[in-house]
C-alpha positions, 0 to 999 in steps of 0.5 A, spaced: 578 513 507 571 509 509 565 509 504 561 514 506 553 510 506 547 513 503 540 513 507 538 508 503 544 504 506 543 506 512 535 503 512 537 497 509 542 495 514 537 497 520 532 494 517 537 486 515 539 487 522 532 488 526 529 482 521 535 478 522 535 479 529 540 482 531 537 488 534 531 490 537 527 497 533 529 500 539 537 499 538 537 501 531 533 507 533 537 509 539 544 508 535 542 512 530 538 518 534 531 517 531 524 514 533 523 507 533 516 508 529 521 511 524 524 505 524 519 501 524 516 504 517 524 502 514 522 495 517 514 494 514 516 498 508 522 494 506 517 487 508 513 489 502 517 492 497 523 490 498 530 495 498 526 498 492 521 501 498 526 503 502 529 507 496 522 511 494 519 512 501 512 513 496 512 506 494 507 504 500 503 510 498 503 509 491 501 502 491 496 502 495 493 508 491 494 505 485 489 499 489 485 503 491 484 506 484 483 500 482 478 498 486 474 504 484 474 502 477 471 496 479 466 498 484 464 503 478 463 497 472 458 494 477 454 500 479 454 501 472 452 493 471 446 494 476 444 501 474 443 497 466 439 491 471 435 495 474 433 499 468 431 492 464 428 490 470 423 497 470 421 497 462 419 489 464 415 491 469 411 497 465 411 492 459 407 487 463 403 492 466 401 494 459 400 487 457 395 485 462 
């Protein structure tokens, strides 16, 4: 009795066989009756992460929100930064105005 292959190995293989070159996206998706640009996110996906993004279709969702997540975070901090600079800046100059 053949082992029956899971969707997760069924994604990995399509996307080994395109990146070794053995097939064409187009094959891979006519073989397994689906759009190629289906296809082609298993490849891009399995590129960044590996057989774990293949496995969590989320994971390019989730770690590129988590980057932009962080990014805000850091935007945030240097707005506050500059807010405190700008604030020094305005008592400097009314301190120097009354010192005239």
């Amino acid at each position: 009795m053949a082992k029956k292959q899971t969707s997760v190995e069924i994604k990995i293989e399509a996307a080994l066989q395109i990146l070794d070159g053995k097939k064409s996206v187009i094959e891979v998706a006519d073989d397994l009756g689906l759009h190629r640009d289906t296809v082609n996110r298993w490849v891009n996906s399995y590129k960044e992460n590996g057989e774990d993004g293949l496995r969590n279709p989320n994971s390019h969702r989730l770690s590129q929100s988590k980057n932009n997540s962080q990014k805000v975070r850091e935007l945030e901090k240097k707005l506050k930064e500059i807010e405190l600079e700008n604030e020094i800046l305005k008592k400097f100059q009314t301190f120097l105005k009354e010192n005239e």
